[in-house]
C-alpha positions in Angstrom: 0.0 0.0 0.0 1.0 3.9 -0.3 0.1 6.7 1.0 -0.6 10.1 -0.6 -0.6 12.9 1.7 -2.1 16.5 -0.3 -1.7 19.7 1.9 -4.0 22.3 0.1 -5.2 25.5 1.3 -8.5 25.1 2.8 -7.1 21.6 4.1 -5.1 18.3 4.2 -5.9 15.3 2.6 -4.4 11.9 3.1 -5.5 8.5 1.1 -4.2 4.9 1.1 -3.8 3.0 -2.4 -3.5 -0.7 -2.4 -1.3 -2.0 -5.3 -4.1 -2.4 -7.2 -4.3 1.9 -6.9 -7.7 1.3 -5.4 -8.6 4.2 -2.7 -8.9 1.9 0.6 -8.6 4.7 3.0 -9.3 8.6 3.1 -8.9 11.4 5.4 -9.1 15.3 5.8 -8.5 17.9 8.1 -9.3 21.4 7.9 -7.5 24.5 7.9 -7.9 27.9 7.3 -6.1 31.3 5.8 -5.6 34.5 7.8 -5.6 37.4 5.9 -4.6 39.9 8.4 -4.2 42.9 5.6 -5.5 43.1 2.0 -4.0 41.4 -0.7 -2.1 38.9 1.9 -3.3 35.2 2.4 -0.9 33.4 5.3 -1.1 30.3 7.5 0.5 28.8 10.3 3.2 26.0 9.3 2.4 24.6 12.9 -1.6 24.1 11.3 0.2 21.5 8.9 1.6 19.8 11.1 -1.1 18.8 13.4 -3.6 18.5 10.4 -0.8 15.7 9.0 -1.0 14.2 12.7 -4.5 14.3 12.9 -5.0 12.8 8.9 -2.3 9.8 10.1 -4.3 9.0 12.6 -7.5 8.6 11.2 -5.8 6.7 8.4 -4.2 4.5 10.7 -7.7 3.6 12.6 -9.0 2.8 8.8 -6.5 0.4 7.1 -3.6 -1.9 8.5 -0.6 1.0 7.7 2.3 -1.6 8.2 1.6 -2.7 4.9 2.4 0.7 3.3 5.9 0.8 1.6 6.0 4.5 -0.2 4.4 7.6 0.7 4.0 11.0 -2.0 3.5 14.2 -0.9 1.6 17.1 -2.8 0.9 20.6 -2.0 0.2 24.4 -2.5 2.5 25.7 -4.3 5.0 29.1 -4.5 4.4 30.0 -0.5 7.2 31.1 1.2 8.0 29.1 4.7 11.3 30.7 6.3 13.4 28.6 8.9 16.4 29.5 11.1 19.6 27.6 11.6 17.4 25.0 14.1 14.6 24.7 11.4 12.3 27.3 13.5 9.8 28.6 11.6 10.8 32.6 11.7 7.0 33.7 10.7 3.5 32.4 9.0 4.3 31.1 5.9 3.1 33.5 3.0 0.7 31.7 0.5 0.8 31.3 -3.2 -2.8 34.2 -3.5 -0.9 36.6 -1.6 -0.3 40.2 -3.8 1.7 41.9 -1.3 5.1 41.8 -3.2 3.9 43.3 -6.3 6.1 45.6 -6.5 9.1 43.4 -5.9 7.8 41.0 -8.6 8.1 43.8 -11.0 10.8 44.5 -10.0 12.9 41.6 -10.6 10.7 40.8 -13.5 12.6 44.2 -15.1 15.9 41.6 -15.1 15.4 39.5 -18.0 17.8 36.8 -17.1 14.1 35.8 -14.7 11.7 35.4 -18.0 15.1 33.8 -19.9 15.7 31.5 -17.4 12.8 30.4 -15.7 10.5 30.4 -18.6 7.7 32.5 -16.8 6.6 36.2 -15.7 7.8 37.3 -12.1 4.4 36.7 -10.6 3.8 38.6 -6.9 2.3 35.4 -5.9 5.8 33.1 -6.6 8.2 32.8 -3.9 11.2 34.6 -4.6 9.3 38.0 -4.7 7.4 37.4 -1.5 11.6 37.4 0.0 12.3 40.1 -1.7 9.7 41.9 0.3 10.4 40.2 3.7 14.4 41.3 2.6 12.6 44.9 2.4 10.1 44.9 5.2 11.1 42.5 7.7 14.8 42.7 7.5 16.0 41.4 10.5 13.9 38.1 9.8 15.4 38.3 6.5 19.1 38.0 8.5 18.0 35.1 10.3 16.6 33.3 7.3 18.6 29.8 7.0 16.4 27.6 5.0 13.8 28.6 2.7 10.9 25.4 1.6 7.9 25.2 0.2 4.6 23.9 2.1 4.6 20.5 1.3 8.2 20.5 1.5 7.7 21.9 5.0 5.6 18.9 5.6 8.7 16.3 4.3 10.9 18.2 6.6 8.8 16.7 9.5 8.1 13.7 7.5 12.3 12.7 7.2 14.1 15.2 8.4 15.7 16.1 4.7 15.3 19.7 3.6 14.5 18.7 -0.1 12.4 19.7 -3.0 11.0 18.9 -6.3 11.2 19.9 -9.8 7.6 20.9 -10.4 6.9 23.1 -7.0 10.6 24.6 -7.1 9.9 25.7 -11.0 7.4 28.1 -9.2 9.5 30.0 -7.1 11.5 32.1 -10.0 14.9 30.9 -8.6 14.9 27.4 -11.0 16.5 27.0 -14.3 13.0 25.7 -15.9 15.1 23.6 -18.3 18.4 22.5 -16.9 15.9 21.4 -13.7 18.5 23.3 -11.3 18.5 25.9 -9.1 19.9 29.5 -10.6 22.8 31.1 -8.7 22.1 34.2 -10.4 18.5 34.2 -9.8 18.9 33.4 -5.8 21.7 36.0 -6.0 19.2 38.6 -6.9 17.0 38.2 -4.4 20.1 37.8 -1.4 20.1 34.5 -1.0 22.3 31.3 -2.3 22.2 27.9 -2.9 22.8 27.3 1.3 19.2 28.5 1.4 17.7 26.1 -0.9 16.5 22.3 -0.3 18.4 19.5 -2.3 16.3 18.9 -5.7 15.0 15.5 -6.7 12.1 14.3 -9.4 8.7 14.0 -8.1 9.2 9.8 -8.6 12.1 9.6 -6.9 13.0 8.8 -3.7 13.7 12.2 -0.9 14.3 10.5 2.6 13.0 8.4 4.6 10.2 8.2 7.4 11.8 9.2 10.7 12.0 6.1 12.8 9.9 7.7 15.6 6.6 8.6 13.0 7.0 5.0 11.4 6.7 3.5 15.2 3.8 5.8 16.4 2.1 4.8 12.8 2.9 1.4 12.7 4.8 1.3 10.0 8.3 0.9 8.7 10.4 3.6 7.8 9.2 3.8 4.0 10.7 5.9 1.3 9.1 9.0 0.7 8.9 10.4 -3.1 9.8 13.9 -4.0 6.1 14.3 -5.0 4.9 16.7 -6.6 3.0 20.9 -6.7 -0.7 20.3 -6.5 -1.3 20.6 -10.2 1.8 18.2 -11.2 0.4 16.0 -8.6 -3.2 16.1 -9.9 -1.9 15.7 -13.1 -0.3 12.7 -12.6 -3.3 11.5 -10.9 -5.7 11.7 -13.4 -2.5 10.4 -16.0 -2.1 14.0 -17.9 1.6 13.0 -18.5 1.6 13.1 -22.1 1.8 16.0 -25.2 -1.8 16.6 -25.9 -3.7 15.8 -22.7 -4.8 18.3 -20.1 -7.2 19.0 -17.6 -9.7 21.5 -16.2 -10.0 22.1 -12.5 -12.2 23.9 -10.4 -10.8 24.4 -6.9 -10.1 27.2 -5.0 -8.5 28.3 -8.0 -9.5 27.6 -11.5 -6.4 25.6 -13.4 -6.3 24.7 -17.7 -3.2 22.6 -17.3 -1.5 20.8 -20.3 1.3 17.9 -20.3 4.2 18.3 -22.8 7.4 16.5 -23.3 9.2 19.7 -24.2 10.6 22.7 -22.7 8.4 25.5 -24.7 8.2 28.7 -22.6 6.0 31.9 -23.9 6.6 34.3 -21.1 4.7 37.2 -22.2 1.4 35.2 -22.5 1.4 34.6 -18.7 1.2 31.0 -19.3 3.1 29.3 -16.7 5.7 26.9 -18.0 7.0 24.3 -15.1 8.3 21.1 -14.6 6.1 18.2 -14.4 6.5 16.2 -11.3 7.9 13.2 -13.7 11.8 13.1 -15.6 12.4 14.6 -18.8 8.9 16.2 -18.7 7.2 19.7 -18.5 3.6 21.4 -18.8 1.8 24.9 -19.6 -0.6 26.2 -17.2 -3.3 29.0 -17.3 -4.2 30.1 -13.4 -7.2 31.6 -12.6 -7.3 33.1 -8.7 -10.6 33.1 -7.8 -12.3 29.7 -9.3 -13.7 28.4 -6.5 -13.9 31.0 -4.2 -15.9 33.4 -6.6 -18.7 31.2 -6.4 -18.2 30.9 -2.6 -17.7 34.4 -2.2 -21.2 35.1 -3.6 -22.8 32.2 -1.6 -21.4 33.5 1.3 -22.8 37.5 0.2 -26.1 35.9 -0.8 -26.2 33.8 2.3 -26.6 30.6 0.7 -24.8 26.9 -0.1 -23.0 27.2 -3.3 -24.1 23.7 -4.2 -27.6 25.1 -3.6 -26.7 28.1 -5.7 -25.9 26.5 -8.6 -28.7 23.4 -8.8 -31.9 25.2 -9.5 -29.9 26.7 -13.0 -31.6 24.3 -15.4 -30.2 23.8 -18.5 -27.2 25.7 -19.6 -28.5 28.8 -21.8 -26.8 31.7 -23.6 -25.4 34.7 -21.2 -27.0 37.4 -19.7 -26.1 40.9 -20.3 -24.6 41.0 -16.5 -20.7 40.6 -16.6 -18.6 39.4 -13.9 -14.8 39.8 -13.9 -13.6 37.4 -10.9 -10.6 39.3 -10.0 -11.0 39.1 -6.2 -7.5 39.6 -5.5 -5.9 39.7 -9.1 -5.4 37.9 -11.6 -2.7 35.8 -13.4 -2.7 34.0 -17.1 -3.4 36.0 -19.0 -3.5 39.6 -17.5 -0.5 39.1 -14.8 -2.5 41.7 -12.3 -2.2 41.7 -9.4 -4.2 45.1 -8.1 -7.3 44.3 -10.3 -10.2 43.7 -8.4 -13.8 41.9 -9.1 -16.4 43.8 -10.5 -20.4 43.2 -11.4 -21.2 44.9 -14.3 -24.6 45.7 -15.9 -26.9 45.2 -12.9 -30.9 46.4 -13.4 -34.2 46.1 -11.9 -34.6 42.4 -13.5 -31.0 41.0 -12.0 -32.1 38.5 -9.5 -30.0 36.0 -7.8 -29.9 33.0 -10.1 -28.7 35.9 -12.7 -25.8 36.6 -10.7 -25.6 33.3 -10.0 -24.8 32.3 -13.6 -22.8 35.5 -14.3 -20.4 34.6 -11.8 -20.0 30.9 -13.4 -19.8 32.9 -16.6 -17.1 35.0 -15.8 -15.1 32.1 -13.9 -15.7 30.5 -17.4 -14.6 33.3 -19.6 -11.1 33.7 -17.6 -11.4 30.0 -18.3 -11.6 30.8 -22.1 -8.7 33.2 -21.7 -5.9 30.7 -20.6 -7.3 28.8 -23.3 -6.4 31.0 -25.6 -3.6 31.7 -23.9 -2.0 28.3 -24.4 -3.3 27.3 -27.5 -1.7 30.5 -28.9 1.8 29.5 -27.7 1.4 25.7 -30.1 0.3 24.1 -26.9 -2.2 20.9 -28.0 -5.0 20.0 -25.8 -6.6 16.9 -27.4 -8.3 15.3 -24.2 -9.7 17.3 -21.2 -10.4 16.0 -18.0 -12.5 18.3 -15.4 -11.8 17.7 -11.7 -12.2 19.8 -8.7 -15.4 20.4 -7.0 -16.6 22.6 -9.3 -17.3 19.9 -11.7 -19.9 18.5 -9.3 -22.2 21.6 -11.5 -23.5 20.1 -14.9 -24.2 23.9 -15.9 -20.7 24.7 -14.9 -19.2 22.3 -16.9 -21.2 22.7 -19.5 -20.6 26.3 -19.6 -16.7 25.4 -20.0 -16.9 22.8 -22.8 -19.2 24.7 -24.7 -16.7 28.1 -24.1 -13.8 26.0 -25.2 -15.6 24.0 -28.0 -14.1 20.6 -26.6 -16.0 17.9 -24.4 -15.3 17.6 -20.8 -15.0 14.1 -19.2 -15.9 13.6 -15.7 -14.2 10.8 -13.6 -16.2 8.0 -11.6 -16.7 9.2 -8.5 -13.2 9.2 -6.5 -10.8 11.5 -5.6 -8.2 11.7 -8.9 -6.4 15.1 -7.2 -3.3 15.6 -5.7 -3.2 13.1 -2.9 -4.0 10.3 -5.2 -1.4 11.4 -7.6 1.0 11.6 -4.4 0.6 7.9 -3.9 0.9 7.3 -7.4 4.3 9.1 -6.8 5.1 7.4 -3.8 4.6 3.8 -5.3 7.2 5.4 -8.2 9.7 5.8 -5.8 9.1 2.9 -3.5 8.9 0.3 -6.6 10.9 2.1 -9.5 7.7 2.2 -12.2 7.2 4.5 -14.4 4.9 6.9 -16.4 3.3 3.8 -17.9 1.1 3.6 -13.6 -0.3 6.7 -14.3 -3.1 6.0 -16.6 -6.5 8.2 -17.1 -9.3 7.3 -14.5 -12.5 5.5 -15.4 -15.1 8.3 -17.0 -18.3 8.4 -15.9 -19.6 10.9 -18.2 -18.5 13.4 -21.1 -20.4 16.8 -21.3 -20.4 17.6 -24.4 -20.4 21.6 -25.6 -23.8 23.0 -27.0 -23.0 24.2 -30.5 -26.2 26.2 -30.5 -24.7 28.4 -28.1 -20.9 28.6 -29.2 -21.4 31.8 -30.7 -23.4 33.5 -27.8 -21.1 32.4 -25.4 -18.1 33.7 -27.7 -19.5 36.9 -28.1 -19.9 37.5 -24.4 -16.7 36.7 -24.0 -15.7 39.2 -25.9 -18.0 41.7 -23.9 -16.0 40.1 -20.8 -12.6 41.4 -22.6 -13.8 45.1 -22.8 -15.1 44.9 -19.3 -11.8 44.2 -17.9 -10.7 46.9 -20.3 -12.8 49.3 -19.1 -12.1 48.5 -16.0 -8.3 49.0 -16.1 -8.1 51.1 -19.2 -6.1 48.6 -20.7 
């Protein structure tokens, strides 16, 4: 058996895979983001740890754990956790949908050696601007800064001890050459730090460490390998087998991700298409990020005082967009408008704008940005010839619907089962425990494809259009 471990924002996720891959155990534990000014989004590393505790636990009460042999870690991506010379943690760790170091991202995004190197825009929400602000605002914790990881990484830390990394997360953080899969001394340089900073690199299928001898006893288990694992999307990715040129997937989480496998380094930095290692060897992908996916939905529940999932099922069928626009910029945007001050607006409210109609403009808008990194990537030669939704977004026929018909290309829908990022941890983790390869990480079993409506292609293109000069008019861009 193997475990996959997935530390996301809202929570951590752990399930148990028999060799088989059959799901034979699950768990979750909450968490939750403080955002104690705007624009920032932090949490407590200490949070992790005791939701990883508490996930073990209930994993161990649900399936015999001294048969596991390899565990995969996924997680957030880009936040910024700072240690001291004893591994302390120096501050809350800031989060990959924190905006605070704009300024700083443009900043070093003015050096071109970043966009020539790491394939990708300086984004405020990647990790190496967030130190340039704690360099600039926090200095003194800045000084004492010994060891800088990622969340998940964080998480291994605990796990084995081993300050390490992996290609796909570290190709987030600006300091990695994107195609030598190494870190940059000139990139670290530039933001003060060196490689004595960074955690040793490994593939997302190979092995990191090992389980500390004292978590393997309290668990009952031996002390397994753990695999370098994988960023959330890589992970998900390899869960629901997006590891070759031509297949992608769709998700609807927290944030909205268009994310396409390719075998090829083939960076288009001006398109704000994100261009990263994929958690396997020899391989990349092309990304499109949306902020607010997810959370625009739950923002409005949350205004209208509602359940989303309540929100969303009295819709009916799919029909062609209203007049009223919605631009889910709640605290910026990325692919394809790299934004970070834009903020959310409702446009072309009247007398007859009930909720259901802001209902759907706000699946509408989350489905134009969609259309955006679609065009986005496709412009740069990327091929998407199969796309898979996941996230819990796709639990809203209307939703997907909305998407395939936006993109002109089917949907397909796994069975139910969670294909996401702990799953393709363990797929990971039985990688590095067993030495397989891409050929374990197949597609999942489809239970249904929505197909687009070709009667409303145009209407849905044209209002996508009316979405573009919205956020024109709202930026004067």
């Amino acid at each position: 058996m193997y475990i996959g471990l997935d530390l996301g924002t809202s929570g951590l996720k752990g399930i148990v895979i028999d060799d088989q891959q059959n799901v034979v155990a699950e768990a979750v534990a909450d968490l939750t983001v403080q955002r104690p000014h705007d624009g920032w989004s932090e949490q407590d590393p200490a949070a992790w740890i005791a939701a990883a505790t508490q996930v073990m636990g209930q994993l161990k009460a649900r399936a015999d754990l001294s048969a596991v042999r390899g565990i995969g870690l996924s997680g957030h991506m880009h936040g910024a956790t700072l240690l001291d010379a004893d591994d302390a943690v120096l501050r809350p760790c800031i989060l990959w949908n924190d905006t605070r170091a704009a300024s700083e991202a443009a900043v070093l995004d003015d050096n071109p050696d970043f966009r020539r190197l790491t394939g990708n825009i300086v984004f405020a929400g990647f990790t190496a601007p967030k130190l340039a602000w704690v360099r600039n605002h926090e200095p003194d914790l800045f000084a004492r800064t010994a060891k800088v990881l990622l969340p998940k990484d964080y998480l291994r830390l605990w796990l084995t001890g081993e300050h390490v990394a992996e290609m796909s997360d570290a190709a987030g953080t600006s300091w990695l050459d994107v195609a030598a899969r190494d870190w940059s001394d000139d990139l670290l340089a530039a933001t003060g730090l060196d490689r004595d900073a960074m955690p040793r690199l490994v593939e997302g299928s190979q092995v990191s460490g090992s389980l500390r001898p004292a978590l393997a006893a309290e668990w009952g288990m031996s002390a397994v390998p753990v695999a370098g694992g994988g960023g959330d999307n890589a992970a998900s990715a390899v869960g629901v087998g997006v590891v070759q040129p031509g297949q992608a997937f769709v998700s609807l989480g927290t944030s909205g991700v268009l994310f396409a496998a390719s075998d090829s380094y083939q960076p288009d930095a001006a398109s704000a298409v994100h261009t990263f290692c994929h958690a396997l060897p020899d391989t990349w992908h092309q990304m499109g990020v949306i902020l607010a996916a997810g959370d625009a939905i739950n923002w409005w529940a949350a205004v209208a005082g509602a359940k989303a999932a309540d929100l969303t099922a009295g819709l009916g069928p799919l029909r062609a967009p209203g007049r009223t626009l919605f631009l889910p910029y709640l605290g910026g945007e990325r692919t394809p408008h790299n934004d970070a001050e834009v903020r959310g607006q409702l446009l072309h409210l009247d007398h007859a704008t009930d909720r259901d109609a802001i209902t759907r403009a706000v699946l509408e808008g989350v489905t134009h940005a969609f259309r955006d990194s679609f065009d986005a990537l496709t412009g740069t030669g990327t091929r998407i010839d199969r796309l898979i939704g996941v996230g819990g977004g796709t639990r809203s026929d209307y939703w997907v619907q909305a998407i395939a018909t936006a993109l002109d290309l089917p949907v397909e829908i796994p069975v139910s089962g969670d294909f996401g990022g702990a799953f393709g941890a363990a797929r990971l983790g039985l990688m590095a425990a067993t030495g397989a390869g891409v050929e374990i990480a197949t597609p999942p079993q489809i239970a249904r494809v929505v197909e687009p409506d070709a009667r409303l292609h145009d209407a849905f293109a044209e209002a996508h259009a009316r979405y573009r000069a919205g956020y024109a008019q709202v930026t004067d861009k």
